[in-house]
N, C-alpha and C positions, 0 to 999 in steps of 0.2 A: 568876239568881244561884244561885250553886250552896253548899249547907251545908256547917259544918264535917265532916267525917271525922273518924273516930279509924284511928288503926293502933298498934302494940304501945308505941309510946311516949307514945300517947298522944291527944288534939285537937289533929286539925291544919287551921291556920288556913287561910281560904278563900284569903287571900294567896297559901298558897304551892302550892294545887290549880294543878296542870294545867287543861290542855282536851284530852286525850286525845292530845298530840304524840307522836309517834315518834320516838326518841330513840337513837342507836345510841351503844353503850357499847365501846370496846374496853380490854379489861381480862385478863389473862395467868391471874390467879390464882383460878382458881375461886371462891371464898370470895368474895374479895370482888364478884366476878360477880355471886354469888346476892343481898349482900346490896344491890350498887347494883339489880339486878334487881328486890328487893322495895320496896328505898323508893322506886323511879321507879314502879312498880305502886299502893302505898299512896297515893302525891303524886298520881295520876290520869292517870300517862304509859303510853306502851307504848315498853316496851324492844323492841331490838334489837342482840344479843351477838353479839360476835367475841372470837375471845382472841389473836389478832396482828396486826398492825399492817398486814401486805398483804389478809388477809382484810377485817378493818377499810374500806380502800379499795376491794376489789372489791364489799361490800354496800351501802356508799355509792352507788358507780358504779350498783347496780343498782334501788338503791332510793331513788336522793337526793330526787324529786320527793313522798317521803313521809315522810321525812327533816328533822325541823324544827331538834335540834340533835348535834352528839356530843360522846361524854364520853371523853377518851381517859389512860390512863395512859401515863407517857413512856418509862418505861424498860420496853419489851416486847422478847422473843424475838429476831423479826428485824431490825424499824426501830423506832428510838425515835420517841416523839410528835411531836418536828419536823419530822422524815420526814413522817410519818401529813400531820400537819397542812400543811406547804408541796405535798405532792401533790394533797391534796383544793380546796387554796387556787388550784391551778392550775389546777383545771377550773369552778372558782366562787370566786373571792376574797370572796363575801360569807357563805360557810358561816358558819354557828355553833357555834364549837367551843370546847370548855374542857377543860385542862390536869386532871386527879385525880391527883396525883403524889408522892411522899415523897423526891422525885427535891433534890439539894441545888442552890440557887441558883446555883454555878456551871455548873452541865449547861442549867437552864432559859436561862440568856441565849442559847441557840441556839435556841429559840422564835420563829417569826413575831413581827414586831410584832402587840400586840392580841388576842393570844392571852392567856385568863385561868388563871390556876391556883390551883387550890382543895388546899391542903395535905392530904395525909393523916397522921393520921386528920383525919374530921370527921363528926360527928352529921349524922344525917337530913335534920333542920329546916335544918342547914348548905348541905346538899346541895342541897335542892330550893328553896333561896332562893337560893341564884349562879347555876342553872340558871333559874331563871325571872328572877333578870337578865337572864342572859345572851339568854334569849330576845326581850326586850323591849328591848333594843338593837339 
């Protein structure tokens, strides 16, 4: 059983530790790159970053068997998240993926079914508790 952690926000609960998954993140804007980067590091994950939506799918393709979930934002660069998401869906429909998006409700209903989204902003502890939902579904 593993102890609680602290990171700059603070104890965090054993609840919401990792098991050291790899996680790929595709996220466009630096910033918040680094910072989903450090709370998946803090939480007990290892990131793995892309900042476009084709890159996104070709590290998946190269890494998915180590690959446990991704975090993608919708509105990227070249393809938005549903893209990302119904490509990756097509070589594995049982991926584990969730939505990080400040994207407006009407854009997400082109979303896979089943596909989760986690509004932006949202704190840390937000983060790594949908994500380790998400994993656990």
């Amino acid at each position: 059983m593993q102890n609680a952690q602290t990171h700059n926000a603070g104890v965090i609960p054993d609840a919401l530790l990792g098991r050291e998954e790899t996680v790929l993140v595709i996220e466009d804007d630096p910033g918040l790159q680094d910072t989903i980067r450090n709370v998946l590091e803090d939480f007990n994950y290892r990131p793995l970053v892309a900042d476009r939506g084709h890159e996104g799918v070709a590290l998946w393709l190269k890494h998915r068997s180590e690959i446990s979930a991704i975090i993608s934002d919708f509105n990227l660069p070249d393809e938005d998240g549903d893209v990302v998401a119904r490509t990756i869906r097509h070589y594995d429909p049982r991926v584990k993926i969730m939505i990080f998006s400040g994207a407006k409700p009407g854009e997400l209903k082109r979303l896979p079914e089943g596909v989760p989204v986690l509004p932006k902003p949202a704190r840390a502890t937000q983060i790594a508790a949908f994500l380790k939902q998400l994993l656990e579904t």
